[in-house]
C-alpha positions in Angstrom: 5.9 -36.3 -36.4 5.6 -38.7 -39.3 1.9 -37.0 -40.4 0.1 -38.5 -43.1 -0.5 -36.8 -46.6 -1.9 -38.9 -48.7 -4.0 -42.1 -48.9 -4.9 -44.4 -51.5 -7.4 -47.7 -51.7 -8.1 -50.3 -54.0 -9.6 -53.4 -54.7 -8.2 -56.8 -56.3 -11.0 -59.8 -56.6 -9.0 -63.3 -56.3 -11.4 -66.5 -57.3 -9.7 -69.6 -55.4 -8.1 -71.9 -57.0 -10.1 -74.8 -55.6 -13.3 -75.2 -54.8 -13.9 -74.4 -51.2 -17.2 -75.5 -49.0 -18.2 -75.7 -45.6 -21.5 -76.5 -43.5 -22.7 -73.0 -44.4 -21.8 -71.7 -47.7 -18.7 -71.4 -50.9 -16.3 -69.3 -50.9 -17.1 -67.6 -53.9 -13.7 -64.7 -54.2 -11.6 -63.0 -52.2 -12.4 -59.1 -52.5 -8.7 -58.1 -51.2 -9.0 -54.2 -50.2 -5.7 -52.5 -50.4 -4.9 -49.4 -48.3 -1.7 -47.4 -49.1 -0.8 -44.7 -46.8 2.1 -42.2 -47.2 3.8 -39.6 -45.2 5.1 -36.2 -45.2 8.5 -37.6 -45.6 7.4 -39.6 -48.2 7.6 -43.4 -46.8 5.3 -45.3 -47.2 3.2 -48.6 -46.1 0.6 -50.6 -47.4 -2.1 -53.1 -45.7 -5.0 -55.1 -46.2 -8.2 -56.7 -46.0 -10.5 -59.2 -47.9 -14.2 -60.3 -47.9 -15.0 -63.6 -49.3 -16.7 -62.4 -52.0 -19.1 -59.9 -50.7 -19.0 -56.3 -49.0 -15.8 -54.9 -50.7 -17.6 -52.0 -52.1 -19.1 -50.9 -48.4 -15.8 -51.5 -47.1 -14.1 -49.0 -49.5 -16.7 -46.6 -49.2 -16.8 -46.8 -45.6 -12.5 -45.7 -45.9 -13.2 -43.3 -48.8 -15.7 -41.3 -47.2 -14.9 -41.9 -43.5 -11.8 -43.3 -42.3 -9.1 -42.0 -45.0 -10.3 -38.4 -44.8 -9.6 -38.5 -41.2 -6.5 -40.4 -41.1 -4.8 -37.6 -43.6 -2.9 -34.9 -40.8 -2.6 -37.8 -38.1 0.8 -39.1 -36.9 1.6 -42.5 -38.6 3.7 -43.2 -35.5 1.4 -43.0 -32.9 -0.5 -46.3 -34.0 -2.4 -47.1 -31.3 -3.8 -43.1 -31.4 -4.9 -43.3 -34.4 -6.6 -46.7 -34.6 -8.4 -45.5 -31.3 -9.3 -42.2 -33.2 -10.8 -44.0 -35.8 -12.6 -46.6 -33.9 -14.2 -43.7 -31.7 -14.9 -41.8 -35.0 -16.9 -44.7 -36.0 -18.5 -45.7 -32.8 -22.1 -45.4 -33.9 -21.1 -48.2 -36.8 -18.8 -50.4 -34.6 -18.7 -53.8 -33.6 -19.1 -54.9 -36.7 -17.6 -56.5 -40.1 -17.7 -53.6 -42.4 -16.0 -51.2 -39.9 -13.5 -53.7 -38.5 -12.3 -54.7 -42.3 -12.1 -50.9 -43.1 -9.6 -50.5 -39.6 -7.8 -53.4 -40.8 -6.7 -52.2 -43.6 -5.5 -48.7 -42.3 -3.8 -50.3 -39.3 -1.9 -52.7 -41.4 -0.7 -50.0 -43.9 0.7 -48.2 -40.6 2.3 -50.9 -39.2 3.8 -51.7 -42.6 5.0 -48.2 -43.0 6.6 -48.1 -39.4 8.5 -51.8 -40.5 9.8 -49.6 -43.5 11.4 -46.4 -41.8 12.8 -48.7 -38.8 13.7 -51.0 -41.2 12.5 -53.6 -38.9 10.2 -56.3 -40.1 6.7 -57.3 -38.3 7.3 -60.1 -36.2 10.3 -58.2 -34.5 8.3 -54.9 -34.1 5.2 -56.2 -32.5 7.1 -58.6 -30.0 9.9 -61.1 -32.3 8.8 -64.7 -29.8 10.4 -66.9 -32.8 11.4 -67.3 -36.3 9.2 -70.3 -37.3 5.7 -72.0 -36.6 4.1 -75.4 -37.8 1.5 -75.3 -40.5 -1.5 -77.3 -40.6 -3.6 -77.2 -44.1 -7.5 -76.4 -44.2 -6.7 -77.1 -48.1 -7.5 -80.0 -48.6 -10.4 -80.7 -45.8 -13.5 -79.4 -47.5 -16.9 -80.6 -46.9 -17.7 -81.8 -50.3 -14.3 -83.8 -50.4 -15.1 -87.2 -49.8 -12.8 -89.4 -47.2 -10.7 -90.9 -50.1 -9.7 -87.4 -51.3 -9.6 -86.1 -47.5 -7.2 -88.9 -47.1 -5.1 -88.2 -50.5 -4.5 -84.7 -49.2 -3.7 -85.5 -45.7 -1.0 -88.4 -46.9 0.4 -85.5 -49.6 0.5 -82.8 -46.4 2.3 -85.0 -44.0 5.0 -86.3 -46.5 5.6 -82.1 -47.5 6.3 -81.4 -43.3 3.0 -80.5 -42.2 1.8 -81.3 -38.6 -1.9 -81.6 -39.5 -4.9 -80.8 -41.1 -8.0 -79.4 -40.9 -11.5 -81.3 -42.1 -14.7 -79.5 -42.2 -17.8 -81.6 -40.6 -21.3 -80.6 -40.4 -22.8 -83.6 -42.7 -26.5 -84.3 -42.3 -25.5 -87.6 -40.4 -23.0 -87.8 -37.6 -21.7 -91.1 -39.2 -20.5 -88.9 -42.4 -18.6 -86.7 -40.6 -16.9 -90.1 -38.0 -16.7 -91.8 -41.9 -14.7 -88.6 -42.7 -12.9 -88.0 -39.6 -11.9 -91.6 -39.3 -10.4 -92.3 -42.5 -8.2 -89.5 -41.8 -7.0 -91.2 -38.7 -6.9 -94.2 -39.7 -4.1 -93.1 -42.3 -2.5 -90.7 -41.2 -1.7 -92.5 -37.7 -2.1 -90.7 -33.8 0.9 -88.3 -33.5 -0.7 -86.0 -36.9 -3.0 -83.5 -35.5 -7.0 -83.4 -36.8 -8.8 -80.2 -36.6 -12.2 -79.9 -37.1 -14.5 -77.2 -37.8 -18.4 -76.8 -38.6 -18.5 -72.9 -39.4 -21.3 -72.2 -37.1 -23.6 -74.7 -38.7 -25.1 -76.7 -35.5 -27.6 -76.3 -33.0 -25.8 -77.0 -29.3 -27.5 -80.4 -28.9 -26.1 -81.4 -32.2 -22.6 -80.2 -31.2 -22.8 -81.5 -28.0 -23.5 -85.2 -30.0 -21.0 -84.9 -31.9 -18.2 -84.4 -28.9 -18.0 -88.3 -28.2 -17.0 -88.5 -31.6 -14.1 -85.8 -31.8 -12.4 -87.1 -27.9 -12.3 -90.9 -30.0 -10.8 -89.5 -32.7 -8.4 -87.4 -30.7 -9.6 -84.1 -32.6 -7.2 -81.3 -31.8 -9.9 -78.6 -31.6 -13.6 -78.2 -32.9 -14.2 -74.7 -34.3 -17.1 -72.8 -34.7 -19.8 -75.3 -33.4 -22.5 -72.9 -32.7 -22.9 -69.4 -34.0 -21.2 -66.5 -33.0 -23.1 -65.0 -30.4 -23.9 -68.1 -28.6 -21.2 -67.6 -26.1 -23.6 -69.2 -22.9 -24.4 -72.3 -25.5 -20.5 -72.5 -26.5 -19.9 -72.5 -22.5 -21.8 -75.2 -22.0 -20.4 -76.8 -24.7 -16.9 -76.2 -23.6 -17.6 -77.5 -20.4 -18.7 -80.8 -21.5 -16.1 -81.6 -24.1 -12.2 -83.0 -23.5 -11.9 -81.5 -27.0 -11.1 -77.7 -26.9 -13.8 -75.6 -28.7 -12.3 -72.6 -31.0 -13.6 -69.5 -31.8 -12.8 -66.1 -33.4 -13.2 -65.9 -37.2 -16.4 -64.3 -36.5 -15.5 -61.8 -33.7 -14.9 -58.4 -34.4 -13.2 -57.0 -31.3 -11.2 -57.7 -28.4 -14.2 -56.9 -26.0 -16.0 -59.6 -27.8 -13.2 -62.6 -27.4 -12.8 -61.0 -23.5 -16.6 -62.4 -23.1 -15.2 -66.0 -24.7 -12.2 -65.9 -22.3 -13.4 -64.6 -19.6 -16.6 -66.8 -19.3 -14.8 -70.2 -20.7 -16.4 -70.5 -23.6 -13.6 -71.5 -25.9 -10.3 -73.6 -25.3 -8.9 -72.0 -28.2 -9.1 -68.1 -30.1 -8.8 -67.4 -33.9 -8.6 -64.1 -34.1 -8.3 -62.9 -37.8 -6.4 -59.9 -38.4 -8.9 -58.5 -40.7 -11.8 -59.1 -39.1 -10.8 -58.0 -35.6 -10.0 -54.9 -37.0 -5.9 -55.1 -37.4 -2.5 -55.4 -36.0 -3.3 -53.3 -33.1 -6.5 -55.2 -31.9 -5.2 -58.6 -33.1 -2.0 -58.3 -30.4 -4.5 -57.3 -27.8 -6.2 -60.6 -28.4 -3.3 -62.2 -28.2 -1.9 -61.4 -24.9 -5.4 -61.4 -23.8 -4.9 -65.2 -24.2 -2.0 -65.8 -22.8 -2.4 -63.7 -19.9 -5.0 -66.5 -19.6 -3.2 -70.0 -20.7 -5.0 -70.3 -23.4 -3.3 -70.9 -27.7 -4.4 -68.8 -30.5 -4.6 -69.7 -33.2 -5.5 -67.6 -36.5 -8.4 -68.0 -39.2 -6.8 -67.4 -42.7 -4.4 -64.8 -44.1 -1.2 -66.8 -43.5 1.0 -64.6 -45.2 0.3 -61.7 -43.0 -0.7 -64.0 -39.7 2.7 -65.9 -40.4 4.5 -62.4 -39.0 2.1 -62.2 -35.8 2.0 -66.0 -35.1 5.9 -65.5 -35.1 5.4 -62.2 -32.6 3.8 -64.0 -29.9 4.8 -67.1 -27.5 1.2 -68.8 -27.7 0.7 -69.2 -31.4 1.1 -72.9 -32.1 0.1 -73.1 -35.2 -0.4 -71.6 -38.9 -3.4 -72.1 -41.2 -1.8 -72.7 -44.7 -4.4 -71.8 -47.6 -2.8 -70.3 -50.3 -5.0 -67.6 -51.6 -2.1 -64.5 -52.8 -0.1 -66.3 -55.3 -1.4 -64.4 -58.3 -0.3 -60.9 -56.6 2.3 -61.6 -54.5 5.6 -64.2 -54.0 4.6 -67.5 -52.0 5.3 -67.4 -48.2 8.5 -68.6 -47.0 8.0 -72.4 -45.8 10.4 -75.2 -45.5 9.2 -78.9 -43.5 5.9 -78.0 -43.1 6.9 -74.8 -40.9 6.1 -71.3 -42.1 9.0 -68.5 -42.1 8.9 -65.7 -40.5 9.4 -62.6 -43.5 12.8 -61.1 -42.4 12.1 -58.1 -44.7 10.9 -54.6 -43.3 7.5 -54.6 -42.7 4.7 -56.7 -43.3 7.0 -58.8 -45.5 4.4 -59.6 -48.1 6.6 -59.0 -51.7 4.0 -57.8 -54.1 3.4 -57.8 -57.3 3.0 -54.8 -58.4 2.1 -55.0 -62.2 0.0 -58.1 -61.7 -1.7 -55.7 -58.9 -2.4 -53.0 -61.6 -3.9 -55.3 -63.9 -6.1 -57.0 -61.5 -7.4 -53.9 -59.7 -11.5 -53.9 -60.1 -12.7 -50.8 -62.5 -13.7 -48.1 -60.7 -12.5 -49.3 -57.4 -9.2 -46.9 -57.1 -9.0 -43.8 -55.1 -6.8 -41.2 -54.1 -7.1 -38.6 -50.7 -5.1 -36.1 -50.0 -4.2 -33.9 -47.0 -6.4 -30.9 -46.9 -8.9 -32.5 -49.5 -12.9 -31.2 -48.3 
């Protein structure tokens, strides 16, 4: 029994290095919770989690007065144990973001710990499908760009190897976001692939305008149309558009992307790792899918999604924005294709001094088996 002693968390607050808008809101930082777990034999893992820019504090509180505490005895082998353990043992608090980004963090540790004793790194452990994916970049495709610079970006992308790129829409006017959208296409030619996403930001009629639009300009999915919990109004949708609707950033279990599946309501998931609550939940999504035809495709977080995308047979694709480069070496990429890590683990190397110096005041923790 690998039983966990000891558990620290802390917090590192990365501002982008762009500016970075959508249909809704900035994003502001990324408050990067770190979870380091360790076990009677002294091995250890680490994992994490982020916000974009708000709720880190509730999220460590929620691991230093709930979930570490009960984590410290439990077998770091049995993963799947203890991630139901702790989901149960925060049922009255669950679905939700806070409690999800918490999970993540401790299940990502664990798997990252389990890479380290077998020596076996993640996209082997949770199923080893391939040892490359195709990236597509959101980098450049932000809604304040305007379609000279959306266009500058794209050009750049495709001449690095990339397959395609995402643009955010959800202008006032339609005709903004076709100007947008068709200036990409125009240079960039028909075999480079165009996502599209509007972060939740329309009302179905105004999706459902916009579709006509997207199937001209051959769009390869349109993400987050409506918000979240519309699943009957993202049915509808679905069911009316050639263009495959995409959802997931903004779910925050597996029962909750069953309801998409299960009721057509999406062409396409995204599960995050982070938000869905880790590893163990994010490969239950994932089958979930293909049991049921159907790509996923992950929001954010490529240099841990990179590992999972790389698990699976129905990941097409990798979201490339760089958002770890002051903590941690860049992820492995050559002709626009991201590298599976072949190191044990999660593969992430970090940085350890530049994580020291960066950690938020007061944010670091420490628990300890047999601590009251």
């Amino acid at each position: 029994m690998a039983r966990v002693t000891r558990a620290r968390a802390f917090m590192v607050d990365l501002v982008p290095k762009v500016r970075r808008t959508d249909a809704i809101q900035s994003f502001k930082s990324q408050e990067t919770i770190f979870v380091v777990v360790e076990d009677a034999e002294g091995a250890r893992g680490m994992g994490y989690s982020y916000t974009i820019g708000d709720g880190g504090p509730s999220v460590l509180a929620l691991l230093q007065h709930t979930l570490l505490p009960r984590l410290m005895g439990q077998d770091a082998d049995r993963i799947e144990a203890v991630w139901r353990d702790l989901l149960f043992h925060t049922h009255a608090t669950a679905v939700g973001p806070i409690m999800s980004l918490a999970l993540a963090a401790v299940d990502t540790a664990l798997w990252d710990l389990r890479g380290h004793k077998t020596g076996l790194p993640l996209h082997v452990l949770a199923g080893g499908a391939k040892a490359e994916v195709p990236m597509y970049t959101t980098e450049g495709g932000w809604l304040h760009l305007s379609p000279e610079a959306l266009v500058e970006d794209a050009l750049a992308a495709q001449a690095q190897g990339f397959r395609g790129s995402k643009v955010k829409i959800g202008k006032p006017a339609l005709s903004e976001d076709a100007a947008r959208l068709g200036a990409v296409r125009a240079a960039l030619g028909d075999s480079y692939e165009i996502m599209t996403d509007a972060n939740q930001s329309m009302t179905a009629a105004e999706a459902l305008r916009r579709v006509p639009m997207l199937e001209q300009f051959n769009i390869g999915w349109f993400e987050e149309p409506l918000p979240a919990d519309d699943i009957a109004g993202h049915r509808r949708l679905q069911a009316l558009s050639r263009v495959p609707v995409a959802v997931g950033e903004s779910l925050y279990s597996p029962g909750q992307f069953a309801d998409y599946i299960t009721t057509g309501a999406c062409g396409i998931v995204q599960a995050d790792v982070a938000r869905v609550g880790g590893i163990t939940p994010w490969l239950k999504v994932a089958h979930m899918a293909e049991a049921c035809n159907m790509a996923i495709c992950p929001h954010f977080l490529m240099e841990l999604h990179v590992s999972l995308v790389c698990a699976v047979p129905n990941a097409p694709w990798l979201e490339y924005i760089p958002q770890l480069e002051d903590i941690a070496a860049p992820m492995g990429r050559a002709d626009g294709m991201a590298l599976a890590p072949q190191a044990a683990g999660l593969g992430i190397e970090w940085d350890d001094d530049r994580l020291r110096a960066q950690t938020v005041a007061g944010s670091a923790f420490e628990i300890t088996e047999g601590t009251p």
